[in-house]
C-alpha positions in Angstrom: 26.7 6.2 -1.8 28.6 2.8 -2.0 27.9 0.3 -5.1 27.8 -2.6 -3.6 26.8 -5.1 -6.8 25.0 -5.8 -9.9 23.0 -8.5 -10.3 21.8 -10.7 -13.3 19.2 -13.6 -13.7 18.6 -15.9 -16.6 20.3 -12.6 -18.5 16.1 -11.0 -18.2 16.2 -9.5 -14.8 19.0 -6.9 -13.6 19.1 -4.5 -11.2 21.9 -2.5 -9.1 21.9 -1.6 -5.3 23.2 1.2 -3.3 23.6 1.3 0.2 24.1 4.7 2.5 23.1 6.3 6.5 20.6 8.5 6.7 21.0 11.0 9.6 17.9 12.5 11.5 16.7 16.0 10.2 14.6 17.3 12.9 10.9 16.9 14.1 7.5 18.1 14.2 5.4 19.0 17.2 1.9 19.9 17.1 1.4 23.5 18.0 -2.4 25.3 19.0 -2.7 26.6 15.8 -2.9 24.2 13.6 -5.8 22.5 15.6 -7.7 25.8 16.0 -7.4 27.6 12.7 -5.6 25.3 10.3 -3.8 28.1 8.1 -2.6 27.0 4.5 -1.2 27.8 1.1 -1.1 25.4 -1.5 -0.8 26.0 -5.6 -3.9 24.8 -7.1 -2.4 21.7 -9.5 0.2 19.5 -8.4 2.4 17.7 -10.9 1.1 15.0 -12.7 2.3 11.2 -11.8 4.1 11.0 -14.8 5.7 14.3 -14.4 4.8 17.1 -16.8 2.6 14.8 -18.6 1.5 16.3 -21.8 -2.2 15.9 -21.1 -3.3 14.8 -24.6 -1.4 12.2 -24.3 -3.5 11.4 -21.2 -6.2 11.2 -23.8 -5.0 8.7 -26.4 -7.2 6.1 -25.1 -10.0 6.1 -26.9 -13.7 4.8 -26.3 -14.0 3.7 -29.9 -10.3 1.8 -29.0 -11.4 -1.8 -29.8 -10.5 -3.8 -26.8 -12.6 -6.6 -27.7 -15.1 -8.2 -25.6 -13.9 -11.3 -22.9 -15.1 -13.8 -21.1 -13.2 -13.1 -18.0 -15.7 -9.6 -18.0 -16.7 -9.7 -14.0 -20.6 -10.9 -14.2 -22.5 -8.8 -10.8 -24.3 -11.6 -8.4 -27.2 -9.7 -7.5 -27.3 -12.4 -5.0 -23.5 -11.5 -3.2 -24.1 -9.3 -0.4 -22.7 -5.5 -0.6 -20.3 -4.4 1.9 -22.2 -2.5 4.9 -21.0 1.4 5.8 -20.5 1.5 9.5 -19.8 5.3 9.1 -18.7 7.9 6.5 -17.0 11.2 7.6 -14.7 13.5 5.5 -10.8 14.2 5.2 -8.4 17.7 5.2 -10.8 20.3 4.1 -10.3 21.4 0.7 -7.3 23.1 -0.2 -8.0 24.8 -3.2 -5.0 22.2 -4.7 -5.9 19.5 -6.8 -5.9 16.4 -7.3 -6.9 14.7 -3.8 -3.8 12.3 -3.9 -6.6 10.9 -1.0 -4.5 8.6 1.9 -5.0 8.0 5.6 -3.8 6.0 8.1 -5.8 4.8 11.2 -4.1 3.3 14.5 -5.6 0.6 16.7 -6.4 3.5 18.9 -8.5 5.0 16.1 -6.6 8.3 15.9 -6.4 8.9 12.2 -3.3 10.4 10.1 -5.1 11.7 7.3 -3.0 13.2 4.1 -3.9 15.2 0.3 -2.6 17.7 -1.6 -1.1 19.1 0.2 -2.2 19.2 3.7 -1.2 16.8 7.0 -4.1 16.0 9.4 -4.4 14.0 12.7 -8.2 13.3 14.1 -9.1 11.4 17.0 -12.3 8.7 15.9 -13.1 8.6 19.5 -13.1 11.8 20.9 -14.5 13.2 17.3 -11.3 15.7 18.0 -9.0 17.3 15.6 -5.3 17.1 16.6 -3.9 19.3 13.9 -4.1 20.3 10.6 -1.0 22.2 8.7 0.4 22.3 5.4 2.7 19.7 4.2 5.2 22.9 3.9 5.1 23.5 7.5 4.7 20.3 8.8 8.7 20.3 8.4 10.1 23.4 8.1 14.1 23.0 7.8 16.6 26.1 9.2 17.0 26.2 5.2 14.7 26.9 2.7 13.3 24.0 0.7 12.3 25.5 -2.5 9.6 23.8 -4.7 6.1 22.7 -4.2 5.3 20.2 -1.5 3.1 17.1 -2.9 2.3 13.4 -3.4 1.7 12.4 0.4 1.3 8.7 1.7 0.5 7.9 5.3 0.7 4.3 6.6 0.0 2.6 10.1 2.4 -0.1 11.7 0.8 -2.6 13.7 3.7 -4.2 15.2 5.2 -0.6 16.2 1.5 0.5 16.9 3.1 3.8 15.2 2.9 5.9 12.2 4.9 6.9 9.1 4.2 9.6 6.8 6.1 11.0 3.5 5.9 13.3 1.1 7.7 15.1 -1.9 9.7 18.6 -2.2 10.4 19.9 -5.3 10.4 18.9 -9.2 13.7 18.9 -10.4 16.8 17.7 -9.9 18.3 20.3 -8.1 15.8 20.3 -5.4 13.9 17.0 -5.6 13.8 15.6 -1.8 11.6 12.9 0.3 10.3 14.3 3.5 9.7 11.1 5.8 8.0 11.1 9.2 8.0 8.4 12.0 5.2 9.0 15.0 7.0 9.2 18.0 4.5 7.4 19.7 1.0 6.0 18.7 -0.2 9.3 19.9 0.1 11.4 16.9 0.0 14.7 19.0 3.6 13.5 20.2 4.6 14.5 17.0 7.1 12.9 14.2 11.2 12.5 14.0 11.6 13.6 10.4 14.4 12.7 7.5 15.2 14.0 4.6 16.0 11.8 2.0 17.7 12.6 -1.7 15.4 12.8 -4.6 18.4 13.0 -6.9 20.9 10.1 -5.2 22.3 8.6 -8.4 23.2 12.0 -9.3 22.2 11.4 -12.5 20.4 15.0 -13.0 16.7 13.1 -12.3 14.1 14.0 -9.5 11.6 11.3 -7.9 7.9 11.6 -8.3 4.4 9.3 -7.3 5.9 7.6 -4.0 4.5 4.2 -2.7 4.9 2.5 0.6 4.5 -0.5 2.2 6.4 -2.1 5.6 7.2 -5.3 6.4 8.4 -6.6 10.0 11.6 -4.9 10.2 11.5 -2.2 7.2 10.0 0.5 5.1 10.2 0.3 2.1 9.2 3.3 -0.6 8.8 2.9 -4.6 9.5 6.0 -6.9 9.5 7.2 -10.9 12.4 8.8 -11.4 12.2 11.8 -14.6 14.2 14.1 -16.3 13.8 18.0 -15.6 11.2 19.5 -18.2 9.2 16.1 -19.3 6.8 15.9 -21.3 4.5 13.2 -22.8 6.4 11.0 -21.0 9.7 11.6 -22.7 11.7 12.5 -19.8 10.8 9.4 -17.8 14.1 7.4 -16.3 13.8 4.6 -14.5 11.7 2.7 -11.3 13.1 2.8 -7.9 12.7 0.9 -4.7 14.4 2.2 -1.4 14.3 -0.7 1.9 14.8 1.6 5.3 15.2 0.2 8.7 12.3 1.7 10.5 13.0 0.7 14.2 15.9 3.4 13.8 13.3 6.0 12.2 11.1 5.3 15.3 13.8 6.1 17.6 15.4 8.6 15.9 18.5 7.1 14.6 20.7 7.3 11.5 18.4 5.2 9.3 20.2 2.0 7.3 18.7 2.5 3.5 19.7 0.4 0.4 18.6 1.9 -3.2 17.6 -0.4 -6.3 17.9 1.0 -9.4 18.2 0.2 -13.3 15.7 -2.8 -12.4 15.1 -4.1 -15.9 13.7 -7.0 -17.8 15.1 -8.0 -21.2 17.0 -4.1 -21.0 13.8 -2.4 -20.5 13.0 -0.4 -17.5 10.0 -1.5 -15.3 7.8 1.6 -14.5 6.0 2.3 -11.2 6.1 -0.5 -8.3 3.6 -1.1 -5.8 4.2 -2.4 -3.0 1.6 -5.2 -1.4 0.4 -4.6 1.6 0.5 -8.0 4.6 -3.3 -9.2 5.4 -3.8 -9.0 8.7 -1.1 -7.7 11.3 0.5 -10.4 11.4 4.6 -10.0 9.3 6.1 -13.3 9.9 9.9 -12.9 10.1 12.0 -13.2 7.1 9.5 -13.4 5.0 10.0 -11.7 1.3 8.2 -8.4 1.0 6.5 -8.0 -2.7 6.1 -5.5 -5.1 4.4 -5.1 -8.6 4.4 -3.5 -11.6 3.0 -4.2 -15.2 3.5 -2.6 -18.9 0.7 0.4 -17.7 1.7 2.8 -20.4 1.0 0.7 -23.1 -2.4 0.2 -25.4 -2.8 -2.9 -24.7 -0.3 -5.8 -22.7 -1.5 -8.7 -20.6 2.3 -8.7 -18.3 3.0 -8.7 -14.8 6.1 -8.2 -13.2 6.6 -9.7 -9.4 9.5 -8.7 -7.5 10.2 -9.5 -3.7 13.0 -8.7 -1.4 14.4 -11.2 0.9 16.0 -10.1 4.4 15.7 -6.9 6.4 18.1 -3.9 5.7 19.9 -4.8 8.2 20.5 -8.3 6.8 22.3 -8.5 3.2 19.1 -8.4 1.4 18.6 -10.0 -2.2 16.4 -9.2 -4.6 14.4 -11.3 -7.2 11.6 -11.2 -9.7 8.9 -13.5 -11.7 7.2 -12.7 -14.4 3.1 -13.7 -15.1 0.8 -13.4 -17.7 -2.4 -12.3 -17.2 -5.4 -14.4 -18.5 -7.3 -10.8 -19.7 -5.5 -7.8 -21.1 -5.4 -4.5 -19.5 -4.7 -1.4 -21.4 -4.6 2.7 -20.9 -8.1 3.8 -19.6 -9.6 6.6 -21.4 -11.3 10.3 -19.7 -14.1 9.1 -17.5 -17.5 11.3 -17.8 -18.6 14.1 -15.6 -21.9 16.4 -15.8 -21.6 19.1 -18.6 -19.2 17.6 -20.9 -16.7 17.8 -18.2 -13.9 14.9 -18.1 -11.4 13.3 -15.2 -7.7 12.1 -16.6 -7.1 8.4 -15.5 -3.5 8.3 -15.8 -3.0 4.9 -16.9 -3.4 1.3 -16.1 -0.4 0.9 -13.5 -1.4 -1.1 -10.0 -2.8 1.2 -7.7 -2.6 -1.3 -4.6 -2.8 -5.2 -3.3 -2.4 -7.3 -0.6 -1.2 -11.1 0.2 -2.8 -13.4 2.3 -1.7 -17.4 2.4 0.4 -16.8 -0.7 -2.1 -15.1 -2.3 -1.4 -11.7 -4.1 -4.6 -9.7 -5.1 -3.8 -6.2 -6.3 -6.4 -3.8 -8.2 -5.8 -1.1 -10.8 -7.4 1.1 -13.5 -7.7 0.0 -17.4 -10.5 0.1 -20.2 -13.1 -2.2 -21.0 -14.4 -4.1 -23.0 -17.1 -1.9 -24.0 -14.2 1.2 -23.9 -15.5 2.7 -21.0 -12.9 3.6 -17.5 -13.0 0.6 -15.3 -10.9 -1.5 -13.4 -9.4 -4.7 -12.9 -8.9 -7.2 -10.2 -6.2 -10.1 -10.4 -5.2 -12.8 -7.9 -2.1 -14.1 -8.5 -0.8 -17.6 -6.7 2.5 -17.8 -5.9 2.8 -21.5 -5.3 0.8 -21.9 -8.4 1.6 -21.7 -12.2 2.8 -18.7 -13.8 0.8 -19.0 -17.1 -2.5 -18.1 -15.5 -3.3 -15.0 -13.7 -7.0 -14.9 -11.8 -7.6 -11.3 -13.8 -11.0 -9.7 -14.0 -12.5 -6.4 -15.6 -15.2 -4.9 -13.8 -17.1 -2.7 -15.6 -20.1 -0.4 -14.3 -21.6 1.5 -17.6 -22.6 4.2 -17.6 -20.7 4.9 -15.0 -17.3 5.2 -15.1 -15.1 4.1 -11.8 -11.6 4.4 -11.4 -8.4 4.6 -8.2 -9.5 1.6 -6.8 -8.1 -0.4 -3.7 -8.5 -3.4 -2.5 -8.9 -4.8 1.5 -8.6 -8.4 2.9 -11.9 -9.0 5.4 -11.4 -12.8 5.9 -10.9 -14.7 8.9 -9.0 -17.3 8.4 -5.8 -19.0 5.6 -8.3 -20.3 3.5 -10.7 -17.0 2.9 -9.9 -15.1 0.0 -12.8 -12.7 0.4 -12.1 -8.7 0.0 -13.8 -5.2 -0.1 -12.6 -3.0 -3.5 -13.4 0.7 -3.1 -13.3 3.1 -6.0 -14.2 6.4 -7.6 -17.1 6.4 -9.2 -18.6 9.2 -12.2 -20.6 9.5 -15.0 -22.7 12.2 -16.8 -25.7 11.5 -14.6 -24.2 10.8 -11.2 -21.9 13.2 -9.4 -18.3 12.6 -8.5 -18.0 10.4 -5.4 -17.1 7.0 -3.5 -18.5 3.8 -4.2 -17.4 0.1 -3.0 -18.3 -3.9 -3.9 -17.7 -7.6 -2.4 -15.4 -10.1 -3.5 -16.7 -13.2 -1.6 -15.0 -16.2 -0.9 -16.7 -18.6 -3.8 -15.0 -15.9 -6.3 -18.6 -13.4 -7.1 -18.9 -10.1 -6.9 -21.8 -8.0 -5.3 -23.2 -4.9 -7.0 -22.0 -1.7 -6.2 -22.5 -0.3 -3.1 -22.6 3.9 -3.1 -21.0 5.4 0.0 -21.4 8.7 -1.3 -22.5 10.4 -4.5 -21.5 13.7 -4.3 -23.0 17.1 -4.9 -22.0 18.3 -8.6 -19.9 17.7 -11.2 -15.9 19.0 -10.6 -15.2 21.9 -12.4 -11.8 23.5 -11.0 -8.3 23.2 -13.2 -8.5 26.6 -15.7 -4.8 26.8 -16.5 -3.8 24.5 -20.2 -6.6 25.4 -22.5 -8.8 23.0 -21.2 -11.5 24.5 -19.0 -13.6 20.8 -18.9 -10.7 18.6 -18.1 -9.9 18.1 -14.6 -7.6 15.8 -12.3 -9.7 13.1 -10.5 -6.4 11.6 -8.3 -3.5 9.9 -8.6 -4.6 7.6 -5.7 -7.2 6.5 -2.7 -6.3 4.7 0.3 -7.2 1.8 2.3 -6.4 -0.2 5.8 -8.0 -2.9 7.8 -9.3 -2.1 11.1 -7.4 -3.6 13.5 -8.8 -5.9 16.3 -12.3 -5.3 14.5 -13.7 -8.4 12.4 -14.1 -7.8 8.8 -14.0 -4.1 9.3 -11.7 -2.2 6.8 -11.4 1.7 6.7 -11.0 3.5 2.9 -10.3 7.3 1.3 -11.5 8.2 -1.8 -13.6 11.1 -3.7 -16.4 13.4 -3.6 -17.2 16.4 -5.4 -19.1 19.1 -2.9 -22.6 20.9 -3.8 -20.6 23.7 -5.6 -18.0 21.2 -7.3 -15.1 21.1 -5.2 -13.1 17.8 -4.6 -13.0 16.7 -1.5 -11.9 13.6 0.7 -14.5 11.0 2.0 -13.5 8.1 4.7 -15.9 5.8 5.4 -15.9 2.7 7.9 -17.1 -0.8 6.3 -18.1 -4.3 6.9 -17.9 -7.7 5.2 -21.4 -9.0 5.2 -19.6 -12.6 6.0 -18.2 -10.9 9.4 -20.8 -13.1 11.5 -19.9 -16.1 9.6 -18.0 -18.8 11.0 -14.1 -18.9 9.6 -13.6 -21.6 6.9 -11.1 -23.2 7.7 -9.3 -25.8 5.2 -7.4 -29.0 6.1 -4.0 -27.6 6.4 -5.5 -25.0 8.8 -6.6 -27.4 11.8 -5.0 -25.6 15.4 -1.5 -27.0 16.0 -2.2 -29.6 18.3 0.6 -29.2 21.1 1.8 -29.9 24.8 4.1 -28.2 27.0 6.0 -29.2 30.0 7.2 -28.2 32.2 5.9 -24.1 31.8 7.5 -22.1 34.0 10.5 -23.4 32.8 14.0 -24.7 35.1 16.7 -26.1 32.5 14.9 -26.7 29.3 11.7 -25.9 28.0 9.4 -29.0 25.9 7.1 -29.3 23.4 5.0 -31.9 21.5 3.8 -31.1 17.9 1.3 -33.1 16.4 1.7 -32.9 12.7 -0.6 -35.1 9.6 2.1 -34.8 7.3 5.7 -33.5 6.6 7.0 -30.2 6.5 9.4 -27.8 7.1 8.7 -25.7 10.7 10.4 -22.6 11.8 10.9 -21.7 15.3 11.6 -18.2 17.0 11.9 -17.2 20.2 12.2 -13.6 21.4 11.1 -11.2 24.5 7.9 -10.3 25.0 7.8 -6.4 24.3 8.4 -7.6 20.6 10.8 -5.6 19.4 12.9 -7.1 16.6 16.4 -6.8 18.3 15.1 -9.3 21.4 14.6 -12.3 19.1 16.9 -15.1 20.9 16.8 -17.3 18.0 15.0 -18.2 15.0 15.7 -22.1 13.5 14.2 -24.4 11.2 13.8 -28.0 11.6 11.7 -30.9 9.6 8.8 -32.1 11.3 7.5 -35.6 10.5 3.7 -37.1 10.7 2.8 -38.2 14.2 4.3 -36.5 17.6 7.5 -34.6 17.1 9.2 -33.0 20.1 10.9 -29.6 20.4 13.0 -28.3 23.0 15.8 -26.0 24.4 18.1 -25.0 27.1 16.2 -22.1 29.0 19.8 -21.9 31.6 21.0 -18.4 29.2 17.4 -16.7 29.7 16.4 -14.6 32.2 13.6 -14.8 34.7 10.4 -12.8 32.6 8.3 -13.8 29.8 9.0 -15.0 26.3 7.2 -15.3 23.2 7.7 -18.9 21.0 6.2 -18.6 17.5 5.9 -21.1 15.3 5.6 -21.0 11.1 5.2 -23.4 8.7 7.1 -23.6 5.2 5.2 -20.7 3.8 6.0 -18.0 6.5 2.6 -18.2 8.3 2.1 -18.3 11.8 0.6 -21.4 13.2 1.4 -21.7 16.3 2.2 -19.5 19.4 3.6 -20.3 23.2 4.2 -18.2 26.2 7.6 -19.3 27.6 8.0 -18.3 31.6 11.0 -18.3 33.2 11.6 -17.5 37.1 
């Protein structure tokens, strides 16, 4: 690898970047036995996310810890609507691995990539039709042998591409510490994936990667890792936060991928641990617009920080990176064991952000932490990012006695000015089984009472190795993912213990109870008023923007298939109140169709024109 810089702001923020090719490794094609008998092997406990995490350690939260009781404690609205559940169906059977590490992604065809420790899935919604189902360890099986166990999958869905990207990890040390990552070669997962295998150890520093994240934007992938010394313990070996930005147009077509690597990302010389990338509401990823990622103080008793960093540009583009820090205007702090049946426990890791999204500038993101009345909850924060920096929206939700935890949270609005969200979580206690649960977040800012998707069957009682027959691994994450082209519809992946207390994976299919409603739609969202002429187009191509006040528009033009390398031009120009005419020479284009989009100062698209030229 190549340093390219290091970078300093205000002397608080520093980072370094690497940049380096990534050559193709090979693929994966579905073969007949994987859909008809689904053959696997898999050790029973995958490493923690925190790599050989002394588990008492785990347990140093308290439920006598005094947290102290706040007024930013969500208060239910028995009168908010729940979510509804269109459907419920299960994940990869069991494994006989734990934890879940429960993830999915779900294409607009409804084919469904569906991923846990440690086994790789495809099902078709529609035709209620497995594809396949394999081990992680077969699902790329090199000419050489990859030694160590195969873990920690994520599965995400493109909607520009309409494709597919999986990863996963190989091996817990140094020496063999790799990232297996997967692009769909079509949206048909039964075409099968062009695979790469990425270094786990590319500092060469003698640490290995562990608990990915992933999130795209419109050009790039970008995966988050925790990078640890061989043989931690208690957290002692832990190194440093990563973030890797990937070309994925290359990955889709099987090309030397274009990567860059931050590292050493610090704030006032102390590492930042675990990123999370935030997800784009909707499907729409405006061009050049930053891509965010967060992270807080999660291993600590008690802090009230978060950390906001974005990338600007593609890697293909000289990107820059920057951060912002925010205060919350609640603490979080370290949950403690949630309670099962029979004295039996689940380990909650810690309070780091477990997912988000951004909508209109909006960043709302979800993770675990205690209460106020000590018990395992989560929280839910909004932050602004054209507002001020002192005050974080930040709320504890709290369901005692039961004890919820792995959350993630789903935009189901309709329009710039909706804020409203489905959260899904894990849900436990000593008198309700393991399983899935979810709640509203409406648009005036309550909260619904929880709605149960499933219960489950027992208590979990399966982990026998450390000493510890009661304590078991509930996950290290569940997943989430609108439902493309459907209203308010969201799909998410979380728990459920079976009749004889075996973990499984439960998907379910739900629905804002606003999805009827008509959009609200503020001032600043009125339709672009505009006129074209002439359209199909001879020399130059015209048209008039009405606009009620001043701003900044940006204007890209590109073919109609959508692929990032056709954009013909992308410019910004300052639009004034009344008419304002744009226009340009059409004499270089040839005869077909063309896409004009059109976003205002904040990256959203607010206007759209088909361009035809003869």
């Amino acid at each position: 690898m190549l340093l390219l810089l290091s970078f300093n702001i205000k002397a608080q923020f520093s980072f370094e970047k690497h940049s380096s090719t990534i050559e193709p490794a090979g693929g994966f094609n579905p073969a007949m036995i994987e859909k008809v008998y689904a053959p696997s092997l898999v050790p029973q406990e995958m490493h923690h996310p925190d790599g050989e995490l002394d588990r008492q350690w785990a347990k140093s939260a308290s439920r006598s810890q005094n947290f102290g009781k706040s007024a930013n404690d969500v208060i239910i609205n028995p009168n908010t609507p729940r979510p509804e559940v269109l459907d419920s169906l299960g994940g990869n059977n069991y494994s006989g691995s734990v934890p879940n590490d429960d993830d999915f992604a779900i294409g607009r065809n409804e084919q469904i990539l569906r991923v846990r420790n440690s086994t790789i899935g495809a099902y078709d919604y529609q035709k209620d039709s497995l594809l396949f189902e394999l081990t992680l360890f077969r699902f790329y099986r090199p000419s050489f042998f990859l030694p160590g166990s195969k873990y920690d999958p994520r599965a995400i869905y493109d909607p520009l591409a309409d494709r597919f990207i999986v990863l996963y990890l190989s091996g817990n040390t140094w020496e063999n510490s790799k990232i297996i990552v997967g692009f769909s070669k079509s949206n048909d997962l039964a075409d099968g994936f062009n695979i790469y295998v990425l270094d786990g150890n590319p500092l060469v520093d003698s640490t290995w990667s562990d608990y990915p994240h992933i999130t795209i934007s419109d050009e790039d992938l970008f995966i988050t890792m925790n990078t640890f010394y061989n043989g931690s313990t208690n957290n002692s070996g832990y190194v440093q936060s990563t973030i890797r930005q990937i070309g994925k147009q290359a990955g889709y077509d099987s090309l030397a991928l274009t990567q860059h690597y931050y590292s050493d990302l610090k704030v006032g010389n102390r590492n930042l641990f675990n990123f999370t990338g935030i997800d784009r509401a909707g499907d729409e990823y405006p061009p050049n617009a930053p891509t965010y990622f967060i992270s807080n103080r999660n291993l600590d008793s008690i802090n009230d920080s978060i950390f906001v960093v974005r990338i600007e540009g593609s890697a293909g583009n000289a990107p820059a990176m920057y951060m912002e820090t925010y205060t919350t205007e609640t603490p979080y702090g370290l949950p403690p064991e949630a309670r099962q049946a029979n004295n039996h426990t689940f380990d909650c890791n810690d309070s780091r952000i477990q997912g988000g999204f951004i909508h209109n500038g909006n960043i709302q993101f979800v993770g675990n932490t205690i209460t106020s009345q000590g018990n395992s909850g989560i929280y839910h924060g909004m932050i602004n990012r054209y507002g001020p920096k002192n005050n974080v929206y930040f709320k504890i939700i709290n369901f005692d006695p039961i004890d919820i935890g792995y959350p993630q949270v789903t935009y189901t609005g309709k329009s710039r000015s909706e804020v409203e969200s489905i959260i899904s979580f894990n849900h436990t206690g000593d008198s309700l089984n393991a399983g899935f649960s979810c709640m509203f977040f409406d648009n005036d800012s309550s909260y619904s009472p929880r709605k149960q998707i499933v219960e489950g069957g027992d208590y979990i009682d399966i982990i026998a190795s450390g000493g510890n027959r009661k304590y078991e691994r509930w996950g290290d994450y569940t997943g989430n993912q609108q439902a493309y082209g459907e209203t308010g519809v969201v799909w998410a992946s979380g728990y459920q213990a079976t009749n004889n207390g075996q973990p499984l994976t439960a998907l379910a299919k739900l629905r804002s109870p606003n999805w009827q409603d008509s959009p609200i739609v503020g001032l600043e969202e009125k339709p672009l008023e505009s006129s074209i002429a002439p359209n199909p187009v001879d020399d130059w191509f015209n048209l008039t923007l009405n606009q009620e006040q001043e701003g900044l528009l940006q204007f890209e033009l590109r073919a109609s298939d959508g692929r990032n390398n056709n954009i013909l031009f992308t410019v910004e120009e300052l639009a004034l109140p009344g008419k304002n005419s744009f226009r340009f020479r059409t004499n270089a284009l040839k005869p077909g169709l063309y896409i004009l989009s059109i976003y205002n100062a904040s990256g959203q698209l607010i206007g759209q024109e088909k361009v035809v030229k003869h």
